[in-house]
mmCIF file of the N, C-alpha and C atoms, coordinates in Angstrom:
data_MODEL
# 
_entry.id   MODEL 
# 
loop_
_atom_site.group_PDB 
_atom_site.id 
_atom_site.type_symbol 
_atom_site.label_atom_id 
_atom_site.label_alt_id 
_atom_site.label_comp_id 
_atom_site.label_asym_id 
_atom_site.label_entity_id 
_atom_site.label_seq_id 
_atom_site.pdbx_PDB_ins_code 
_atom_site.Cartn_x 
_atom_site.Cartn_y 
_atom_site.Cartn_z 
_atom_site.occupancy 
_atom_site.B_iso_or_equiv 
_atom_site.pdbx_formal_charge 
_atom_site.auth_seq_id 
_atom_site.auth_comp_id 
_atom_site.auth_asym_id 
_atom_site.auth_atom_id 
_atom_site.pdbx_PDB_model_num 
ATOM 1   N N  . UNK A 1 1  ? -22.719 -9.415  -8.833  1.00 0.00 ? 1  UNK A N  1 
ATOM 2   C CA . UNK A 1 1  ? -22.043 -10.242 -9.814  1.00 0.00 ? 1  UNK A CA 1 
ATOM 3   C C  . UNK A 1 1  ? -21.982 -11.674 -9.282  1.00 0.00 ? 1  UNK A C  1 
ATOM 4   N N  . UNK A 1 2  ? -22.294 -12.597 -10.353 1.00 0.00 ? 2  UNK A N  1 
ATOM 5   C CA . UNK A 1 2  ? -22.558 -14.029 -9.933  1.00 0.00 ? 2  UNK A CA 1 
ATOM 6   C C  . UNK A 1 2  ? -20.712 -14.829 -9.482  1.00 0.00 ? 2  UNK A C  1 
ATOM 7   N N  . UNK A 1 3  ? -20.402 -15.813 -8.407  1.00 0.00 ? 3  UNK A N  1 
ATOM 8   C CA . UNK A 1 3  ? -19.078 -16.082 -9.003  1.00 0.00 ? 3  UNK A CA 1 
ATOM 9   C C  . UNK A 1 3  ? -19.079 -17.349 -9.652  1.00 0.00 ? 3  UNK A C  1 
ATOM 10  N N  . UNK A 1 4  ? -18.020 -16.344 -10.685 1.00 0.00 ? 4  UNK A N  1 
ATOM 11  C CA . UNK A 1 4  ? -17.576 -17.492 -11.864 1.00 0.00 ? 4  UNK A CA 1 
ATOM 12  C C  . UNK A 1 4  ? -16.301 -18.302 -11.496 1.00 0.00 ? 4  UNK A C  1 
ATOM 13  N N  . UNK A 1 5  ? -16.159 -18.291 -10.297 1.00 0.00 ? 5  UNK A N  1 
ATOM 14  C CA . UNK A 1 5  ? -14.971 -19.530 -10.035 1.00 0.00 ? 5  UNK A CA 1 
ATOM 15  C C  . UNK A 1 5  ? -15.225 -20.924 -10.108 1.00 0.00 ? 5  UNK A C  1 
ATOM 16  N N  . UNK A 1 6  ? -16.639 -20.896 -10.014 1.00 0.00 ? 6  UNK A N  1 
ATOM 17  C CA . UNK A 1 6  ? -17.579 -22.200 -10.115 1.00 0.00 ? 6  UNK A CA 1 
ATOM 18  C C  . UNK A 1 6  ? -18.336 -22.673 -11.291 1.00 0.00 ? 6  UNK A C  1 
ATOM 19  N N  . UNK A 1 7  ? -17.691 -21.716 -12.298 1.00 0.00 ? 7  UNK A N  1 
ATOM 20  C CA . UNK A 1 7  ? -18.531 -22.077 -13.938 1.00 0.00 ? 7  UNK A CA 1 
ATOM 21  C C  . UNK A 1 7  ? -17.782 -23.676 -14.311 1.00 0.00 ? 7  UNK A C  1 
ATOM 22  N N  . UNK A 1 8  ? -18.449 -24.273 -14.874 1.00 0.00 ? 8  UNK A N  1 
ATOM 23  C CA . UNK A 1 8  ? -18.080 -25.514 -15.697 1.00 0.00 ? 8  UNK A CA 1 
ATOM 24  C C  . UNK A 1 8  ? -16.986 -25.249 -16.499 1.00 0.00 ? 8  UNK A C  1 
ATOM 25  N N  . UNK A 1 9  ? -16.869 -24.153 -16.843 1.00 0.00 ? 9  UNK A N  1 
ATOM 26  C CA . UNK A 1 9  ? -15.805 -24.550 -17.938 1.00 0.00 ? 9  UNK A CA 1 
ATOM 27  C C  . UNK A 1 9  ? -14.792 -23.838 -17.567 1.00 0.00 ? 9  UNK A C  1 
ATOM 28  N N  . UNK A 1 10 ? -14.596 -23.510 -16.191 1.00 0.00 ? 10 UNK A N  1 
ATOM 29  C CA . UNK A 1 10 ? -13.551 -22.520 -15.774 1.00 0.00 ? 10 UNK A CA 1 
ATOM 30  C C  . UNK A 1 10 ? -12.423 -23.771 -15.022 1.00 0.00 ? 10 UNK A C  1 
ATOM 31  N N  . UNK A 1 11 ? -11.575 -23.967 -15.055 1.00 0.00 ? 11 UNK A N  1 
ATOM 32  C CA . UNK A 1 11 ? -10.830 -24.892 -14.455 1.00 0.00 ? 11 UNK A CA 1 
ATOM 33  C C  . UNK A 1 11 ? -10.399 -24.684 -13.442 1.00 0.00 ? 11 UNK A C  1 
ATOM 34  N N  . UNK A 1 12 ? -9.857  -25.667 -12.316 1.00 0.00 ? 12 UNK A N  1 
ATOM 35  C CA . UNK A 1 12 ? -9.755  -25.950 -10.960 1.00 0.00 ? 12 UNK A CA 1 
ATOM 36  C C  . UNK A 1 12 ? -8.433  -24.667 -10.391 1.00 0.00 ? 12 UNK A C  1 
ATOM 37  N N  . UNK A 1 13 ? -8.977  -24.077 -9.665  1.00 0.00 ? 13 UNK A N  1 
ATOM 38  C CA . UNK A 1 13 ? -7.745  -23.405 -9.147  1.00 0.00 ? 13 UNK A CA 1 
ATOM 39  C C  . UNK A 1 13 ? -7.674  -23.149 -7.732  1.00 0.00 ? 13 UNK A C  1 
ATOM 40  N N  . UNK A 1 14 ? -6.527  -23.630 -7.449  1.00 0.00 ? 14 UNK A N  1 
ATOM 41  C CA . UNK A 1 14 ? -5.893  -23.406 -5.633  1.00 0.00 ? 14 UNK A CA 1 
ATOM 42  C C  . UNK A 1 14 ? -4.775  -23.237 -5.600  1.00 0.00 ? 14 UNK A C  1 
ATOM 43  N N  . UNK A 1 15 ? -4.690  -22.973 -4.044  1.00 0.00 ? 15 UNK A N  1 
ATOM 44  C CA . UNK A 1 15 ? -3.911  -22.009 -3.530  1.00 0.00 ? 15 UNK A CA 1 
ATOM 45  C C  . UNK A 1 15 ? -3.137  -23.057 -3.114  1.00 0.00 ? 15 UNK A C  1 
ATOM 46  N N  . UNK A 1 16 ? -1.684  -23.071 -3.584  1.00 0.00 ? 16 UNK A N  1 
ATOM 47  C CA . UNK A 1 16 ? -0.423  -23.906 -3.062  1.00 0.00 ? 16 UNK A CA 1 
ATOM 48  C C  . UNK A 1 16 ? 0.086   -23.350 -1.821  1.00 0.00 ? 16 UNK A C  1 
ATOM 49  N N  . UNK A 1 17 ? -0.322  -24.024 -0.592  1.00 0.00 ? 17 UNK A N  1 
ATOM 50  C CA . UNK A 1 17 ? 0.331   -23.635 0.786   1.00 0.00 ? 17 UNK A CA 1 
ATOM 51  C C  . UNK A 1 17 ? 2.087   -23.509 1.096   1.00 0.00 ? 17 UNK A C  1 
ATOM 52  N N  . UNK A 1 18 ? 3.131   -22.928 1.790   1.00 0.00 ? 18 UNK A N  1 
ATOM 53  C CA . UNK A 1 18 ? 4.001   -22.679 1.435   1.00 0.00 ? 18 UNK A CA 1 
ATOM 54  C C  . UNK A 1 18 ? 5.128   -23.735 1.556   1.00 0.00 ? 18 UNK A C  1 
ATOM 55  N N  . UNK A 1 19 ? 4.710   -25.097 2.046   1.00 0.00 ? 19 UNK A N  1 
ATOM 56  C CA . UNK A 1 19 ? 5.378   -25.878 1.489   1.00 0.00 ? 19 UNK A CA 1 
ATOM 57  C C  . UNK A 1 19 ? 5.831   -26.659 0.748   1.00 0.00 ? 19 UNK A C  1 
ATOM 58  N N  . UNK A 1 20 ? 4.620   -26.505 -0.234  1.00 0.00 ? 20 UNK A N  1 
ATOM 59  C CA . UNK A 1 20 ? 3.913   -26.898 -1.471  1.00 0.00 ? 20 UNK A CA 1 
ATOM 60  C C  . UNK A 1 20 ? 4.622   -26.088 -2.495  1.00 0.00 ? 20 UNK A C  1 
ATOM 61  N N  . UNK A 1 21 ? 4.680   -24.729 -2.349  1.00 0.00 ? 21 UNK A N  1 
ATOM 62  C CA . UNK A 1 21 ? 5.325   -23.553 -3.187  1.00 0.00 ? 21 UNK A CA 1 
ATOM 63  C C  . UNK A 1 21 ? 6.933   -23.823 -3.033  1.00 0.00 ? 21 UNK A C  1 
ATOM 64  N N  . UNK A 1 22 ? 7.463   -23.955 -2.012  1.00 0.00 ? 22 UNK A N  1 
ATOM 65  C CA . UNK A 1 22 ? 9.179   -24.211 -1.822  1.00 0.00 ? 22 UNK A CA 1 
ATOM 66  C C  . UNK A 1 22 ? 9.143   -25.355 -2.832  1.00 0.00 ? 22 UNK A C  1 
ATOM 67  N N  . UNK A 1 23 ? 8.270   -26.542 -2.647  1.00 0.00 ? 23 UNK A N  1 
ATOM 68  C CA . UNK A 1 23 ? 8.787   -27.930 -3.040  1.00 0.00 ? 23 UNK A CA 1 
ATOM 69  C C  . UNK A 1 23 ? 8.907   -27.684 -4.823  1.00 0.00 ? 23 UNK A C  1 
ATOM 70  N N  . UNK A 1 24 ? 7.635   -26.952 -5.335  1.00 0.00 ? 24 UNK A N  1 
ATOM 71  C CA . UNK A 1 24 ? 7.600   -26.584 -6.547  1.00 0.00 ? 24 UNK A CA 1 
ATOM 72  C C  . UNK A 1 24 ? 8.634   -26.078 -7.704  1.00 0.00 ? 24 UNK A C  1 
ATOM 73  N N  . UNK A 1 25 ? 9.409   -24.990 -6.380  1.00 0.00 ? 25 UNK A N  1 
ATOM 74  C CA . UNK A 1 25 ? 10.332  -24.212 -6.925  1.00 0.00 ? 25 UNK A CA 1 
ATOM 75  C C  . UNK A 1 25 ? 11.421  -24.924 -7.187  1.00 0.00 ? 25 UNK A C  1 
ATOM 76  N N  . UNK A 1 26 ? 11.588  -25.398 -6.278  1.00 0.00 ? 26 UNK A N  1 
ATOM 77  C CA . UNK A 1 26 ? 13.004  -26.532 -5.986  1.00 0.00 ? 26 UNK A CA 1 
ATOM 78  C C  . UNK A 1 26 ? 12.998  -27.790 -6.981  1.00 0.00 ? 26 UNK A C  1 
ATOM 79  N N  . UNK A 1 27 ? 11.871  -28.183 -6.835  1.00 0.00 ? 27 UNK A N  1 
ATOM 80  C CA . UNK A 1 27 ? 11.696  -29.338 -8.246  1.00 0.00 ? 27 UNK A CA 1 
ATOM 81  C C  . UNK A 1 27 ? 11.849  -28.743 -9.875  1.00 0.00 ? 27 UNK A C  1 
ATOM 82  N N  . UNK A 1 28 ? 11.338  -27.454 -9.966  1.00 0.00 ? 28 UNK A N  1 
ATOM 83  C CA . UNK A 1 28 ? 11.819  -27.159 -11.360 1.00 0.00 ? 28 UNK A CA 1 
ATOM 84  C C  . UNK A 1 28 ? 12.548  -26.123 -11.529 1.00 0.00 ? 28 UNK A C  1 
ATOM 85  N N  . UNK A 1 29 ? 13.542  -25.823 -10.142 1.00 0.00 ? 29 UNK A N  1 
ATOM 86  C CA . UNK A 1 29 ? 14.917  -25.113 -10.283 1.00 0.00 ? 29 UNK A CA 1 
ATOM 87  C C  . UNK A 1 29 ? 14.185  -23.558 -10.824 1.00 0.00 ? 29 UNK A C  1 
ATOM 88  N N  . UNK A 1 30 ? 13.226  -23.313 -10.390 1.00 0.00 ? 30 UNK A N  1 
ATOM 89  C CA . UNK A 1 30 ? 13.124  -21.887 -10.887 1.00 0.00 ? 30 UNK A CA 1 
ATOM 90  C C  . UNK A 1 30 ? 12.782  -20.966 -9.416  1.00 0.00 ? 30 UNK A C  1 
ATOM 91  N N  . UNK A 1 31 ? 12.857  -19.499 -9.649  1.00 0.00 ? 31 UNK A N  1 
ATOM 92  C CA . UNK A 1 31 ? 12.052  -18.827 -8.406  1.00 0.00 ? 31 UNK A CA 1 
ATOM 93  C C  . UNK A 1 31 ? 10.794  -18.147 -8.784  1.00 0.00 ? 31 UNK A C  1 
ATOM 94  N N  . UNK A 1 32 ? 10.349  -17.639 -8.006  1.00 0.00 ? 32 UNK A N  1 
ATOM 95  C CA . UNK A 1 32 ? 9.040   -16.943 -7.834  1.00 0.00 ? 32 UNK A CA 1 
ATOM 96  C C  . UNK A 1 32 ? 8.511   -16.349 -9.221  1.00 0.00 ? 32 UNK A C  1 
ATOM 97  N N  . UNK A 1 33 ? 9.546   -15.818 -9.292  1.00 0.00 ? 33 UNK A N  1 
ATOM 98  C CA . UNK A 1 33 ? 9.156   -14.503 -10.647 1.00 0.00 ? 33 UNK A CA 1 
ATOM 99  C C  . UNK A 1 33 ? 9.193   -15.532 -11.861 1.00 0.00 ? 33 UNK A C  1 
ATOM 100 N N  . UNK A 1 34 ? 10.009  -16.074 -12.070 1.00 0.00 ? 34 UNK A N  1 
ATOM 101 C CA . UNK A 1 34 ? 9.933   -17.212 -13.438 1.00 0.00 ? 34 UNK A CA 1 
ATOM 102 C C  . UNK A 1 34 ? 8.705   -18.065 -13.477 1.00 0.00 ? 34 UNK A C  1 
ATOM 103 N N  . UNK A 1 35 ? 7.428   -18.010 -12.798 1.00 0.00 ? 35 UNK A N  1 
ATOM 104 C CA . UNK A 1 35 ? 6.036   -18.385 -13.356 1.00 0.00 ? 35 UNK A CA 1 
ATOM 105 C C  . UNK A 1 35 ? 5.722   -17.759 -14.151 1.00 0.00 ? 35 UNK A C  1 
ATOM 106 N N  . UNK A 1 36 ? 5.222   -17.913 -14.562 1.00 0.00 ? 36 UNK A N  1 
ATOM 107 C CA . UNK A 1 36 ? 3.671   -17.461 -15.244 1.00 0.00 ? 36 UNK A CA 1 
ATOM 108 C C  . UNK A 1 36 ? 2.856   -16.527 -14.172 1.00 0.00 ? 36 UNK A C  1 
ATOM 109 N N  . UNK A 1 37 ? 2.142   -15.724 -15.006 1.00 0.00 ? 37 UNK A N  1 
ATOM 110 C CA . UNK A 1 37 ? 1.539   -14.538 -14.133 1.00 0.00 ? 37 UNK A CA 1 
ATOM 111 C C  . UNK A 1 37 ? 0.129   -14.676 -13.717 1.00 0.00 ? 37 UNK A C  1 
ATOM 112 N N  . UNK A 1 38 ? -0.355  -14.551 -12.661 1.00 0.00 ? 38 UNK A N  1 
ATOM 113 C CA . UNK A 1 38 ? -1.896  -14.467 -13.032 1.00 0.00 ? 38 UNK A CA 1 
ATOM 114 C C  . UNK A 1 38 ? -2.658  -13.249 -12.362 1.00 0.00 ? 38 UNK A C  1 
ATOM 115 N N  . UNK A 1 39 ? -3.587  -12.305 -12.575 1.00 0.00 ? 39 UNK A N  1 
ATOM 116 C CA . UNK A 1 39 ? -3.859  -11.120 -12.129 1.00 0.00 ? 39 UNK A CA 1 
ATOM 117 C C  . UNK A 1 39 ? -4.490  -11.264 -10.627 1.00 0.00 ? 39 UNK A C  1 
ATOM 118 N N  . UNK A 1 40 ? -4.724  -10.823 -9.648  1.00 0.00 ? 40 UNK A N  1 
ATOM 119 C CA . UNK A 1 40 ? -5.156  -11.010 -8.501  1.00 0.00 ? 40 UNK A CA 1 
ATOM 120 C C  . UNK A 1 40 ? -6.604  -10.549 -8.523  1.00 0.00 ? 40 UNK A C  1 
ATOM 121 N N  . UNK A 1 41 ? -7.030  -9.989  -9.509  1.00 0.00 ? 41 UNK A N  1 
ATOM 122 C CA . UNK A 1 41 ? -8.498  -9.594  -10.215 1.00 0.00 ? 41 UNK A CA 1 
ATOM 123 C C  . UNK A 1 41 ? -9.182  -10.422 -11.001 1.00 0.00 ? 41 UNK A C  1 
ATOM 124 N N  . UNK A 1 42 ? -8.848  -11.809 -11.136 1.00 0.00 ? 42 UNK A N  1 
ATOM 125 C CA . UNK A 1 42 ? -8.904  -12.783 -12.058 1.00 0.00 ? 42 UNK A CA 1 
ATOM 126 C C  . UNK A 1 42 ? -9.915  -13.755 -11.486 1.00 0.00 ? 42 UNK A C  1 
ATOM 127 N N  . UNK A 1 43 ? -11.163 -13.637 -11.980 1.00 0.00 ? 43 UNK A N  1 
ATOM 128 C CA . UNK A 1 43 ? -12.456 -14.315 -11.220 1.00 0.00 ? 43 UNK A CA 1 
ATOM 129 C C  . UNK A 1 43 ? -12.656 -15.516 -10.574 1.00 0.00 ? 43 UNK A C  1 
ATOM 130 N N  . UNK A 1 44 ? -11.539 -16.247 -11.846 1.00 0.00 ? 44 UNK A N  1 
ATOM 131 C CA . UNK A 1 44 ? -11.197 -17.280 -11.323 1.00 0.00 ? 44 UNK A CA 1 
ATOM 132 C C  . UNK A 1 44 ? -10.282 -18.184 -10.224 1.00 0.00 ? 44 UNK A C  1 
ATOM 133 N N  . UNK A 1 45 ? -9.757  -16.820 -9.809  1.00 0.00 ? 45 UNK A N  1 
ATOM 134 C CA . UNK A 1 45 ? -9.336  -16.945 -8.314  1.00 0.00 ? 45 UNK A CA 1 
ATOM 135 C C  . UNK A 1 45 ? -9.870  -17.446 -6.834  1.00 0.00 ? 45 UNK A C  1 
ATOM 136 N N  . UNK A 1 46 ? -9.271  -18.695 -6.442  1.00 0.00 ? 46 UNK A N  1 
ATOM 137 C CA . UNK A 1 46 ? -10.417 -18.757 -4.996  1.00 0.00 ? 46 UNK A CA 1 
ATOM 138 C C  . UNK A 1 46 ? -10.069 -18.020 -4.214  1.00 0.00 ? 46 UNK A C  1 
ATOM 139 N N  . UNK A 1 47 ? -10.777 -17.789 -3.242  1.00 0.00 ? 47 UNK A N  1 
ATOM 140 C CA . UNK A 1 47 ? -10.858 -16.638 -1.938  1.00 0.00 ? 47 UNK A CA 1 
ATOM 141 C C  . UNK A 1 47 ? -9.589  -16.775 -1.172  1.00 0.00 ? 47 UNK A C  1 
ATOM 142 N N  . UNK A 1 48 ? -9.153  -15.159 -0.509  1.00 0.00 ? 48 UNK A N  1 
ATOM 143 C CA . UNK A 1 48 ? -8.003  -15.376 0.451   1.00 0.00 ? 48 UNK A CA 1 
ATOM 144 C C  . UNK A 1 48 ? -6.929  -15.429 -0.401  1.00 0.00 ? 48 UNK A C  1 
ATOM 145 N N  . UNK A 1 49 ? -6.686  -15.298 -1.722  1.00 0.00 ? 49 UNK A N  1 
ATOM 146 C CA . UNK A 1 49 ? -5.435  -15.258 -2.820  1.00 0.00 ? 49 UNK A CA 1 
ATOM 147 C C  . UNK A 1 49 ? -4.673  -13.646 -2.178  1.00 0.00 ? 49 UNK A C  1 
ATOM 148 N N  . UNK A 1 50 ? -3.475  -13.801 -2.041  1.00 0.00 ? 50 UNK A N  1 
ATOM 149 C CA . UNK A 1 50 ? -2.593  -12.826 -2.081  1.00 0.00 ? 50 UNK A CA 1 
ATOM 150 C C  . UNK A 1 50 ? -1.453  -12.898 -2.755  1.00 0.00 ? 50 UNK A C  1 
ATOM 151 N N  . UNK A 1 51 ? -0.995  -11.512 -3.488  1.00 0.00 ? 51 UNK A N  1 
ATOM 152 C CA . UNK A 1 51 ? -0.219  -10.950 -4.282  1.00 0.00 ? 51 UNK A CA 1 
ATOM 153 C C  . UNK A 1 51 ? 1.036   -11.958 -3.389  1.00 0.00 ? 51 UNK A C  1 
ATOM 154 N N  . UNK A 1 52 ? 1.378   -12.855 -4.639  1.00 0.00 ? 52 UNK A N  1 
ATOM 155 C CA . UNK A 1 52 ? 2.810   -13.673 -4.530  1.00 0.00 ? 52 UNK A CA 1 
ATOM 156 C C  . UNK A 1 52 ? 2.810   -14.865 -4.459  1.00 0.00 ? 52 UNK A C  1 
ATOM 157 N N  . UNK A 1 53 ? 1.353   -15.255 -4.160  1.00 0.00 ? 53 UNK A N  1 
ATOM 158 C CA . UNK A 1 53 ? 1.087   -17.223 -3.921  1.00 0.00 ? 53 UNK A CA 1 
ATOM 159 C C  . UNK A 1 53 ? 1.139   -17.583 -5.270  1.00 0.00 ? 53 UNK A C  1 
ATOM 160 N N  . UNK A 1 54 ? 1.118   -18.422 -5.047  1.00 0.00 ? 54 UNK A N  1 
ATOM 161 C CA . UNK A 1 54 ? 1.236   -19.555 -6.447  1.00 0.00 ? 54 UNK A CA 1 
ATOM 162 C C  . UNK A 1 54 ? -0.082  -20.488 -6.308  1.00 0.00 ? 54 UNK A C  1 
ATOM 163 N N  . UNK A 1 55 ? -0.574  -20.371 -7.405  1.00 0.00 ? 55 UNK A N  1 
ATOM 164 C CA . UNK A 1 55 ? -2.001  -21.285 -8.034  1.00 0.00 ? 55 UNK A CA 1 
ATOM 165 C C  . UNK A 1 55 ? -1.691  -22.063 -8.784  1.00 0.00 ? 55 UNK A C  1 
ATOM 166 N N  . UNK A 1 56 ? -2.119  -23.480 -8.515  1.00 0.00 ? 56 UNK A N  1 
ATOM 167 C CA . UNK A 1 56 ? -2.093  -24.420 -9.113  1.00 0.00 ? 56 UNK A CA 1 
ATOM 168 C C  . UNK A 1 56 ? -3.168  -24.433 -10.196 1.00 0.00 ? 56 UNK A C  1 
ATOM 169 N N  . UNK A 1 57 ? -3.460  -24.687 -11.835 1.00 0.00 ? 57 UNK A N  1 
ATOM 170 C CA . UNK A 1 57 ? -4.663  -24.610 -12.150 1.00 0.00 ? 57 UNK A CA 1 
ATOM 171 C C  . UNK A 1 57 ? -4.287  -25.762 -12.839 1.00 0.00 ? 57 UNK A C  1 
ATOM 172 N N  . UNK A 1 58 ? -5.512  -26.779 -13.087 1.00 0.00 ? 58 UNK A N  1 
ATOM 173 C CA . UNK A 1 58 ? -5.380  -28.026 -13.298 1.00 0.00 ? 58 UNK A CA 1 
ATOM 174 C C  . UNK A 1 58 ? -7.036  -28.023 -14.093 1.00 0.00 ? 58 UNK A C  1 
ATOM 175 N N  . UNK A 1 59 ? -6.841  -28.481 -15.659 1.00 0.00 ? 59 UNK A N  1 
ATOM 176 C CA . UNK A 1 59 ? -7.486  -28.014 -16.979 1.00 0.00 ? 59 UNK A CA 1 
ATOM 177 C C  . UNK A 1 59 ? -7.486  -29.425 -17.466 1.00 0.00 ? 59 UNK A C  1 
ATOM 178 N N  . UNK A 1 60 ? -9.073  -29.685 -17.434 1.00 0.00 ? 60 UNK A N  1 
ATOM 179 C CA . UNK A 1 60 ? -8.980  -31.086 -18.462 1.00 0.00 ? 60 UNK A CA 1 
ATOM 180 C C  . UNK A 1 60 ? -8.084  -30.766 -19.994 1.00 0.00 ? 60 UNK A C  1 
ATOM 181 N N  . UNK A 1 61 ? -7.635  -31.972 -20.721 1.00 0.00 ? 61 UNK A N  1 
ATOM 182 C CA . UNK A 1 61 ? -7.090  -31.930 -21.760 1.00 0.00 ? 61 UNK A CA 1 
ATOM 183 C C  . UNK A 1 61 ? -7.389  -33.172 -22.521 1.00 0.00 ? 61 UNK A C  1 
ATOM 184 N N  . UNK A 1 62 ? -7.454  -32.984 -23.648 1.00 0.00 ? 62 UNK A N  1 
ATOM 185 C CA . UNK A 1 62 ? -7.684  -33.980 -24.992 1.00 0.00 ? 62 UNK A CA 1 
ATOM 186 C C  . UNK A 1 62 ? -6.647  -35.172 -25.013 1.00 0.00 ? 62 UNK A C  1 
ATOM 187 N N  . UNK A 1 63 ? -5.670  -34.357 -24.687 1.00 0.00 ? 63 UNK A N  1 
ATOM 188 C CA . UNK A 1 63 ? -4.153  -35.810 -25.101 1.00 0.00 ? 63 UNK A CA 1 
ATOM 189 C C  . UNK A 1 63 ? -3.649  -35.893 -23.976 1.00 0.00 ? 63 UNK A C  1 
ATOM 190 N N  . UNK A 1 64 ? -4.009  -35.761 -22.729 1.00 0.00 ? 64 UNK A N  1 
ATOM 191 C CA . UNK A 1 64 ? -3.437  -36.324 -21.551 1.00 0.00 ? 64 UNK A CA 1 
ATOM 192 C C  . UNK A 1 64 ? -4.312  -36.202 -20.227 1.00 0.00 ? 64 UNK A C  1 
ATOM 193 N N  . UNK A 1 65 ? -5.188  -36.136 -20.280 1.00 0.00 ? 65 UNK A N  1 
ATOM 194 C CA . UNK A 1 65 ? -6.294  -36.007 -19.652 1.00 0.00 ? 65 UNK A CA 1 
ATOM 195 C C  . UNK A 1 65 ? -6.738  -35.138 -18.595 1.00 0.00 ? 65 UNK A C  1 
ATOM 196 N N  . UNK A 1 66 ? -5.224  -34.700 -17.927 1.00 0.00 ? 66 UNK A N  1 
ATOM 197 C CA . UNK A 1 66 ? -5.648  -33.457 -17.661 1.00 0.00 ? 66 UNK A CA 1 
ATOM 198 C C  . UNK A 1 66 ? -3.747  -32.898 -17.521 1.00 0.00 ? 66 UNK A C  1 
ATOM 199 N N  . UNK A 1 67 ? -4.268  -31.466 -17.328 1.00 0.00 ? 67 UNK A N  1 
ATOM 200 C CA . UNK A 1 67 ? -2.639  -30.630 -17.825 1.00 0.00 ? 67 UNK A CA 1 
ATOM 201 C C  . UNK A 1 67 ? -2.708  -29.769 -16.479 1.00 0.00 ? 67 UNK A C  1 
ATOM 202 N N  . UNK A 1 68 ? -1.570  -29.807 -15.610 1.00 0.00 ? 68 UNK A N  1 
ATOM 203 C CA . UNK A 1 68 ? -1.613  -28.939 -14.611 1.00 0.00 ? 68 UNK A CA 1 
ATOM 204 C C  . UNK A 1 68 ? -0.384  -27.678 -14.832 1.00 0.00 ? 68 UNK A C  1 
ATOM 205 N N  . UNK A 1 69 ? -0.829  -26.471 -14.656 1.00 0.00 ? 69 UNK A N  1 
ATOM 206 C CA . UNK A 1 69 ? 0.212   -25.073 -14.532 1.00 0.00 ? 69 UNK A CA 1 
ATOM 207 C C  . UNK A 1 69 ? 0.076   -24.750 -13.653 1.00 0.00 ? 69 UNK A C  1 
ATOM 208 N N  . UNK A 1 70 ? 1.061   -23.603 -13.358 1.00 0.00 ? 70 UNK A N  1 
ATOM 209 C CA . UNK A 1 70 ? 1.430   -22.908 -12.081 1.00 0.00 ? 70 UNK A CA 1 
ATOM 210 C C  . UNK A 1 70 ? 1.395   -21.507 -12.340 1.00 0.00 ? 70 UNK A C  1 
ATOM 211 N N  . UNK A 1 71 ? 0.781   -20.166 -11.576 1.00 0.00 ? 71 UNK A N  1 
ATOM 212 C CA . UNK A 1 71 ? 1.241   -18.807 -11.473 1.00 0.00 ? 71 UNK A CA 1 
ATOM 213 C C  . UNK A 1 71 ? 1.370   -18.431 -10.680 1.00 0.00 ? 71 UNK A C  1 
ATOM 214 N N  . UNK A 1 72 ? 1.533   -17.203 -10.537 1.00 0.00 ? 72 UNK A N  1 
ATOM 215 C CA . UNK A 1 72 ? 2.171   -16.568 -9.476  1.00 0.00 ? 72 UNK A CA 1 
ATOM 216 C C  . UNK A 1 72 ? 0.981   -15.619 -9.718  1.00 0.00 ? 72 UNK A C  1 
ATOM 217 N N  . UNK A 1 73 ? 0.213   -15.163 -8.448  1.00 0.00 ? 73 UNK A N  1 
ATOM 218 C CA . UNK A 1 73 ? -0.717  -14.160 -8.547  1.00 0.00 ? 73 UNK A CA 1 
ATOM 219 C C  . UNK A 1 73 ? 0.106   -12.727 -8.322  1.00 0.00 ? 73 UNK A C  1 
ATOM 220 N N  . UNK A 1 74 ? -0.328  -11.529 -9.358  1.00 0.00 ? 74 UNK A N  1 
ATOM 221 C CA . UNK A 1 74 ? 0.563   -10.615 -9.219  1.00 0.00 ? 74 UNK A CA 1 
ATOM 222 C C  . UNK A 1 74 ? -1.105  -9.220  -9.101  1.00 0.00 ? 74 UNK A C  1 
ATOM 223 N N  . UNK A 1 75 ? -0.198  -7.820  -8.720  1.00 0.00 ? 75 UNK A N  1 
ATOM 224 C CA . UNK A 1 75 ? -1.288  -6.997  -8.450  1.00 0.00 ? 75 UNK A CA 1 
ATOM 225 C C  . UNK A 1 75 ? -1.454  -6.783  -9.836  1.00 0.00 ? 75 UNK A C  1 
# 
């Protein structure tokens, strides 16, 4: 199977290191579980993802040029 983490139209995704993840949480007053989900089977995952990190995915957009979210990789 070819990887599709590198398709054009798949958008940017990394791995928020854990001080990056504290600062996140703390800035929008939420914890872990209150992300958004993302599957740990999810192609678009880069390498070395484990069940509980948080991915940054950052998606061109039409009206602001680009839109960044957050999940939480789950099993």
């Amino acid at each position: 199977m070819s990887d599709r983490s590198n398709h054009k139209l798949v958008p940017t995704h990394e791995l928020l290191d854990e001080d990056e993840a504290l600062s996140l949480l703390a800035e929008y007053r939420v914890t872990l579980t209150d992300l958004p989900k993302i599957k740990i089977s999810d192609a678009a995952l880069p390498p070395n993802v484990s069940v509980g990190d948080i991915i940054k995915i950052t998606r061109v957009s039409r009206t602001i040029d680009t839109a960044t979210v957050y999940r939480m990789v789950v099993e």
